[in-house]
C-alpha positions as CSV (number, residue, x, y, z in Angstrom):
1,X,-114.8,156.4,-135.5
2,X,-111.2,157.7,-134.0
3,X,-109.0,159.8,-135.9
4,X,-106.7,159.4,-138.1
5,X,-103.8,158.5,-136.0
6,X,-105.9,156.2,-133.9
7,X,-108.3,154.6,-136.0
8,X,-109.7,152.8,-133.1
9,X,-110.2,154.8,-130.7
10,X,-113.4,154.8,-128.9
11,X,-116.2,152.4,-129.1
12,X,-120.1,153.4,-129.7
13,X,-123.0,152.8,-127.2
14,X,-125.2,149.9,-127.2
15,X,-128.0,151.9,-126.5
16,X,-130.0,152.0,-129.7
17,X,-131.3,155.5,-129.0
18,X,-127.8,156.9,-128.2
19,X,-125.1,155.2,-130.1
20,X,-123.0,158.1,-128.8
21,X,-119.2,157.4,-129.3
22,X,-117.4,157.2,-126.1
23,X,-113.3,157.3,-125.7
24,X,-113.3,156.0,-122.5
25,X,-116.2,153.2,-123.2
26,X,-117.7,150.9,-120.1
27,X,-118.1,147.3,-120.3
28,X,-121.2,146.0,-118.4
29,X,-119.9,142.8,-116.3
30,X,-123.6,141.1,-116.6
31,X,-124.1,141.3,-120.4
32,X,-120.8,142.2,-121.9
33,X,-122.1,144.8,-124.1
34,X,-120.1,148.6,-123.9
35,X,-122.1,151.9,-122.9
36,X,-121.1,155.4,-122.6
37,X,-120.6,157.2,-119.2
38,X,-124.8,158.0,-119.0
39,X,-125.9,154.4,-119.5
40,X,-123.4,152.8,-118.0
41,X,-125.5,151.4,-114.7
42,X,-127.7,148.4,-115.0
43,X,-131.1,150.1,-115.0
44,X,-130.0,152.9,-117.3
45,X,-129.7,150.3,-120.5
46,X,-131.8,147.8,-118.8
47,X,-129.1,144.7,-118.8
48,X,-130.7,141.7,-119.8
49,X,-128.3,139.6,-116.9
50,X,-128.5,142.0,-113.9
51,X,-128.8,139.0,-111.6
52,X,-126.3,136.8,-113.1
53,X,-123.6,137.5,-109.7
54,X,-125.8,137.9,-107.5
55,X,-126.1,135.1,-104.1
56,X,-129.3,134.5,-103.2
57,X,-129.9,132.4,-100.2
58,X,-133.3,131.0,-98.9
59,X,-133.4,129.6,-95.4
60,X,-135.4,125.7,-95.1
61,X,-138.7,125.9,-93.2
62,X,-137.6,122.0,-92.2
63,X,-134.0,121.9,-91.5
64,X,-133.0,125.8,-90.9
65,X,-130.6,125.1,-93.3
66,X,-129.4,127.7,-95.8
67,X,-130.1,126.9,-99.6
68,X,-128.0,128.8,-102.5
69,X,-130.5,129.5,-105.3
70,X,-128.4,129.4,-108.8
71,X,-129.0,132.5,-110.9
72,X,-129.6,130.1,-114.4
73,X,-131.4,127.5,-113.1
74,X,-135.2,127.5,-112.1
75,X,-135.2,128.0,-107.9
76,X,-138.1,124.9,-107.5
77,X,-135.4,122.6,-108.9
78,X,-133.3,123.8,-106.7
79,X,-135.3,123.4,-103.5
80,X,-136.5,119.2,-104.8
81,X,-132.7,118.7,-104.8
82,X,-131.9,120.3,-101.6
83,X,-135.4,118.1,-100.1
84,X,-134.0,114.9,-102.0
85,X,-130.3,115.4,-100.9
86,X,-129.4,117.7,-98.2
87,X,-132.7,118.1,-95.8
88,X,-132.6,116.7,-92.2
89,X,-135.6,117.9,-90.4
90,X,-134.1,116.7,-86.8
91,X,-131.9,119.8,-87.3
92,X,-134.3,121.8,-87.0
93,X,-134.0,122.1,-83.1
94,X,-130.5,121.9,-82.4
95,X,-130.5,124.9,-85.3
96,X,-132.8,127.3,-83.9
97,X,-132.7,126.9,-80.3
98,X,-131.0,129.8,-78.4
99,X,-128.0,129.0,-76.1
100,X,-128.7,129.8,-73.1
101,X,-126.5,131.2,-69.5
102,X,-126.6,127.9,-67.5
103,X,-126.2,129.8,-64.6
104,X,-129.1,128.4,-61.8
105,X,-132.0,131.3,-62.5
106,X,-130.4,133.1,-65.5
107,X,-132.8,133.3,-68.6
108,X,-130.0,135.4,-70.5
109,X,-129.7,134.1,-74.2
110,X,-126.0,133.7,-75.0
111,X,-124.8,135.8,-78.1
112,X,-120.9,136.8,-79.4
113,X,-121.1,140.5,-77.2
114,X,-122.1,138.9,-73.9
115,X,-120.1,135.5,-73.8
116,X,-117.6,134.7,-71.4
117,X,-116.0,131.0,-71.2
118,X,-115.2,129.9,-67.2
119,X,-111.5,129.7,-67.6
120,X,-111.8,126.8,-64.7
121,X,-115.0,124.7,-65.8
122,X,-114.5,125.8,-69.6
123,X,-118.4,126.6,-69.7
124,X,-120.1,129.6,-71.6
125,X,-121.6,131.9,-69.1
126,X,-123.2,135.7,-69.6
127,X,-121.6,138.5,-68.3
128,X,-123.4,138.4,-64.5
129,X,-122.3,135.1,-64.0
130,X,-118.9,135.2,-65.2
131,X,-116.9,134.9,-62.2
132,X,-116.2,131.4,-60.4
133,X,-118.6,131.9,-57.2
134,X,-121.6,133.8,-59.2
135,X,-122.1,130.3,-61.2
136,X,-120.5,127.5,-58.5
137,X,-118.1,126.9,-60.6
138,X,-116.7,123.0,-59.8
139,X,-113.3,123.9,-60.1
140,X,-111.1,123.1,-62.7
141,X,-111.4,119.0,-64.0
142,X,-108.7,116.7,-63.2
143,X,-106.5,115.1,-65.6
144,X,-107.4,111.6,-66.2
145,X,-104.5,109.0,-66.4
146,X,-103.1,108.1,-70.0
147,X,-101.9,104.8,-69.1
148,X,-104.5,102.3,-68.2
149,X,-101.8,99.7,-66.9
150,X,-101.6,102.2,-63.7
151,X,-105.2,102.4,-63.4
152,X,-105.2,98.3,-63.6
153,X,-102.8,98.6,-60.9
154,X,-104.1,100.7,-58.5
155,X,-107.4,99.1,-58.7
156,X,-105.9,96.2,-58.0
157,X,-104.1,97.3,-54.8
158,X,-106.8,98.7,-53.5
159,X,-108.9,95.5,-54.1
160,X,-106.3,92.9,-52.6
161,X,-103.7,95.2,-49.8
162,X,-100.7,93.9,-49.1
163,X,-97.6,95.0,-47.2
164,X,-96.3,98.2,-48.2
165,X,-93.1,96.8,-49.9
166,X,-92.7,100.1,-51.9
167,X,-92.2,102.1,-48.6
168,X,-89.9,99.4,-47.5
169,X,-87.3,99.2,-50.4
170,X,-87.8,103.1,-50.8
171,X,-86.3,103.0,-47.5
172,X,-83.2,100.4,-48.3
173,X,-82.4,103.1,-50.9
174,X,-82.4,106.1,-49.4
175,X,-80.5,104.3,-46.5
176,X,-77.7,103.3,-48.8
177,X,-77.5,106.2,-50.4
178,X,-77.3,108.1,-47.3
179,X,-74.5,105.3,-46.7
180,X,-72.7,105.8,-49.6
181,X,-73.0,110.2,-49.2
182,X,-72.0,109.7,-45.8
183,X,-68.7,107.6,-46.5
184,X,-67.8,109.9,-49.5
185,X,-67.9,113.0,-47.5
186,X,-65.5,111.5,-44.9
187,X,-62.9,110.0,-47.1
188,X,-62.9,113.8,-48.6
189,X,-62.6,115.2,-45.2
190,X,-59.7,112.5,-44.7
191,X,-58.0,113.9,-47.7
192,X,-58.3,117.3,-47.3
193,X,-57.2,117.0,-43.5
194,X,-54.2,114.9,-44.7
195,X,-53.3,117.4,-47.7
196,X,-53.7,120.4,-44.8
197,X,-50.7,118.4,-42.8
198,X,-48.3,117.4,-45.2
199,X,-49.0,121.8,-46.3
200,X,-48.3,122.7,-43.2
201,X,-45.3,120.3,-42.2
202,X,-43.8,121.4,-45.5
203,X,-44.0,124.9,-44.5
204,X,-42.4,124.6,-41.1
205,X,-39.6,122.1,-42.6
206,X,-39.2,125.2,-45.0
207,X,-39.3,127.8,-42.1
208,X,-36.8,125.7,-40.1
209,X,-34.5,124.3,-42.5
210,X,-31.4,125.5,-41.3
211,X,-32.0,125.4,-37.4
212,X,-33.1,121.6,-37.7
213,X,-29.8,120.9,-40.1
214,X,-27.3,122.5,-37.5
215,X,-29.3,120.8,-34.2
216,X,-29.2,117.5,-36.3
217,X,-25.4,117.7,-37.0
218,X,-24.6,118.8,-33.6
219,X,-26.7,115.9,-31.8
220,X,-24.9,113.1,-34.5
221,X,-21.1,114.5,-33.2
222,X,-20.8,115.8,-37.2
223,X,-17.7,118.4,-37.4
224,X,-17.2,120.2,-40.5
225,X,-14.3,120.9,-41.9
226,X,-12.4,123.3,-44.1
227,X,-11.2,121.7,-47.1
228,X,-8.8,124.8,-47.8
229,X,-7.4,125.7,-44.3
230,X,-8.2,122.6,-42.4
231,X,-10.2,124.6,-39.8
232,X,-13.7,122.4,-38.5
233,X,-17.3,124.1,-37.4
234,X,-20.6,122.6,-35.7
235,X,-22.5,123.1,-39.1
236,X,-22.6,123.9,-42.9
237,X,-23.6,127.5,-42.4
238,X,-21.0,128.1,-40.3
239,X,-18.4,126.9,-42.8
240,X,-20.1,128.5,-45.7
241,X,-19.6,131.7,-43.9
242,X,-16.2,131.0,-43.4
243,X,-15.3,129.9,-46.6
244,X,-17.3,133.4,-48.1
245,X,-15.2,135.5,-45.7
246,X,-12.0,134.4,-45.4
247,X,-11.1,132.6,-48.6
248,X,-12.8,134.2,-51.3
249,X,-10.2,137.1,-51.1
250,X,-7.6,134.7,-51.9
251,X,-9.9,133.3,-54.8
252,X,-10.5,136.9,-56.6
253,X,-6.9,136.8,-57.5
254,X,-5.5,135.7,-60.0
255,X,-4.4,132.1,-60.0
256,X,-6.3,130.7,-57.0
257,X,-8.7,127.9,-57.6
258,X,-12.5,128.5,-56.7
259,X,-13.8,125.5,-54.3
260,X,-17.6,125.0,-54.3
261,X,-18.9,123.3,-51.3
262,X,-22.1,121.1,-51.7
263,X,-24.1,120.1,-48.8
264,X,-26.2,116.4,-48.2
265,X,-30.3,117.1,-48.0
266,X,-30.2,115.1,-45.2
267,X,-28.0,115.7,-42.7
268,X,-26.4,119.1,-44.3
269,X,-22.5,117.6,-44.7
270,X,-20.5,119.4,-47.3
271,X,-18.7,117.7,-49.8
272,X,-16.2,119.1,-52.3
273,X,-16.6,116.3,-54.8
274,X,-19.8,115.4,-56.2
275,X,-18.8,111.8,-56.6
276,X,-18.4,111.2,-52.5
277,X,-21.6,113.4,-51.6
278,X,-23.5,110.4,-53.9
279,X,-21.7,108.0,-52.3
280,X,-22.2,109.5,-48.9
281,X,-26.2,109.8,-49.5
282,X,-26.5,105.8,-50.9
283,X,-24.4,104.8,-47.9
284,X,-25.6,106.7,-44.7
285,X,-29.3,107.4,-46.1
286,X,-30.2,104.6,-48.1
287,X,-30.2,106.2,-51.3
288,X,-32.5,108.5,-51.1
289,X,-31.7,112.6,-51.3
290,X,-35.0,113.9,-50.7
291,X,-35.1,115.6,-47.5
């Protein structure tokens, strides 16, 4: 058997009458014995097990249940234990009874092609009767409460009324809160009108600076005066002009002294020294140099 450089290659057949040797041998799953390509099938070398896989099934005359028969064991054994153990006869019924459309006149026995569940009522109907108004369909079922302790409650309102307290403090609420809304929206309104004034007084203080600083110093009797040439005007510009004109020729040569000017916030007086303008402001204007 094989040759030389593989001794054992290939395998005889079980078959008495052939014992042909095969290099490709088959192994019979029933009876484990190897054949050759002819008698490889179960009726070809007769197998001893051809049964021994196989699921045989018997349905109970009593219970319409299905009973597994076991290919080693004797199938009236298996029945007494399925009788002792397993039978219920009141199954019987439920088991072979057809389902039914429960439309009103509909004989139409129910089955996985022609089955339609109601989407609204939830109920298996055939195909005729599938739509809401062919089988008066109820509507879709309310939601039942999960908290008995509102059930308990309402029953009890309805058993015993009493003033509608509910309605009453419902109303206090929305009353204050339409209270407190109310009184929000016009402190806001307050704000933003007051911010929109001091804006727009800002602007035309701005705008008007230097008319209002002249009218001011002319209505108070203030005279400027030239700290260089003596000379006096009716306001700051005025003498800032004059100054800008006339004296900073002489200050471009060389050797004259620069003079800077610097004017109150309040009521625009110029000042040469720093030191009196201060003392000016915490003496006429109470110490404050904002204008």
């Amino acid at each position: 058997m094989g040759t030389p450089e593989f001794p054992n290659l290939g395998k005889h057949c079980s078959v008495s009458d052939c014992k042909l040797i095969d290099f490709l041998p088959f192994t019979c799953d029933r009876c484990n014995q190897v054949y050759c390509l002819e008698h490889r099938s179960y009726i070809k070398h007769n197998c001893t097990k051809p049964n021994k896989h196989d699921v045989t099934v018997v349905i109970c005359p009593l219970c319409a249940k299905g009973v597994r028969l076991i290919p080693d064991q004797d199938p009236n054994i298996t029945w007494e234990n399925h009788v002792n153990t397993e039978c219920d006869p009141s199954n019987y019924e439920k088991a072979t009874k057809k389902k039914k459309c429960p439309a009103p006149g509909c004989r139409e026995v129910l089955v996985f092609s022609n089955t339609i569940k109601c989407r609204d009522c939830m109920i298996d109907h055939c195909l005729k009767h599938r739509f809401g108004p062919a089988h008066k369909c109820p509507g879709p079922k309310k939601l039942e409460t999960s908290f008995s302790f509102m059930s308990l409650v309402n029953r009890n309102r309805k058993e015993e009324p009493k003033p509608n307290l509910a309605s009453a403090s419902s109303s206090k609420w929305t009353t204050g809160l339409f209270n407190v809304a109310s009184s929000i929206m016009a402190s806001a309104e307050a704000g933003i009108s007051k911010l929109s004034g001091e804006t727009n007084q800002s602007q035309q203080t701005t705008r008007n600076g230097m008319g209002q600083s002249s009218g001011s110093g002319n209505r108070n009797g203030l005279v400027e005066q030239c700290p260089q040439c003596g000379a006096k005007f009716s306001s700051v510009t005025t003498l800032v002009d004059h100054v800008q004109k006339v004296h900073e020729r002489s200050g471009n040569r060389p050797g004259a002294k620069k003079v800077t000017i610097d004017a109150c916030p309040k009521c625009s007086r110029g000042f040469v020294d720093p030191v009196a303008l201060v003392e000016h402001v915490e003496r006429d204007h109470g110490g404050s140099s904002r204008a």
